[in-house]
Structures are given as C-alpha cells and as structure tokens.
C-alpha angles and dihedrals in degrees: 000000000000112000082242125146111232117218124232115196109243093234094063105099122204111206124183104201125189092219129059096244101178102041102106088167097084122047096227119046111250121252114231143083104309116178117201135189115212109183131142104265114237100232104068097354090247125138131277138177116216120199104216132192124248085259106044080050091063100039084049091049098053095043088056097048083063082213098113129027117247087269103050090048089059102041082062098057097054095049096047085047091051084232140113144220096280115179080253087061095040096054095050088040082064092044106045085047105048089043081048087053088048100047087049091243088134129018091214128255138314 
C-alpha cells in the first residue's frame, strides 16, 4: 500500500446509529451498532445512504479525520483489532475501496 491520504469529500457523512434504519425485511428495527454513509452520488449528485461494516466505518472515519494516511489507518485497525493483513483482508480491502471510488465516498488518494 502507498503511504497516501485519501481523501473523503466533506460533504460524506458517517453515522453510528443505535437502530437498523434500511432494513425493510424485518417489522421492528433492529437494535445493535449500524454504521451508515450519507454522501451526494456521483452520477446525478443525489443523495444515498450506504450500510457499512464495523471495519469499512472505521477505515472511513480515519481517512476523514485527515489525521493518518490510508495506511496508517489501517495499520491501526489491524492492530487494535490483534490481527493482520490476511489474503482474506486484502481481497475485501480491494473491494470495500474500489465500491467506496465508485460511489464517490472517497475521491482516492494524493
């Protein structure tokens, strides 16, 4: 990884809500930690709400502090976490941060 910021647009909002609020699939929310992106879409600048994992939250949330590079911040994680950078990791790393450049989360690195 390049020792690179990423750069979050001010406008994308992390929430940590105690309520499930998209999840049309049950009658009652469901209790727990739910982490949601709210940022304008690229396509057509309207509105959309993005669940995240417990993980991609916290990346999100370090790159927007603009404190730690991308690799620090994750560097971080996984050390918080007493874990390391596993293929696993490494393959939804990709994954979470190329669906992040599309939605127009994070405008990629300087």
């Amino acid at each position: 990884m390049a020792n690179l910021l990423t750069q979050v647009p001010a406008g994308a909002i992390l929430l940590t809500l105690e309520y499930a609020v998209n999840d049309e699939s049950v009658a009652e929310p469901r209790r727990g930690s739910f982490h949601v992106c709210v940022h304008r879409r690229n396509s057509d600048y309207g509105t959309e709400v993005w669940t995240l994992n417990q993980m991609a939250a916290r990346m999100l949330a370090g790159w927007k502090s603009g404190d730690e590079t991308a690799q620090q911040t994750i560097a971080r994680i996984l050390r918080e976490d007493g874990t390391s950078a596993d293929e696993k990791f490494i393959d939804g790393l990709g994954t979470v941060l190329s669906s992040m450049i599309e939605r127009g989360v994070i405008l990629g690195s300087r």
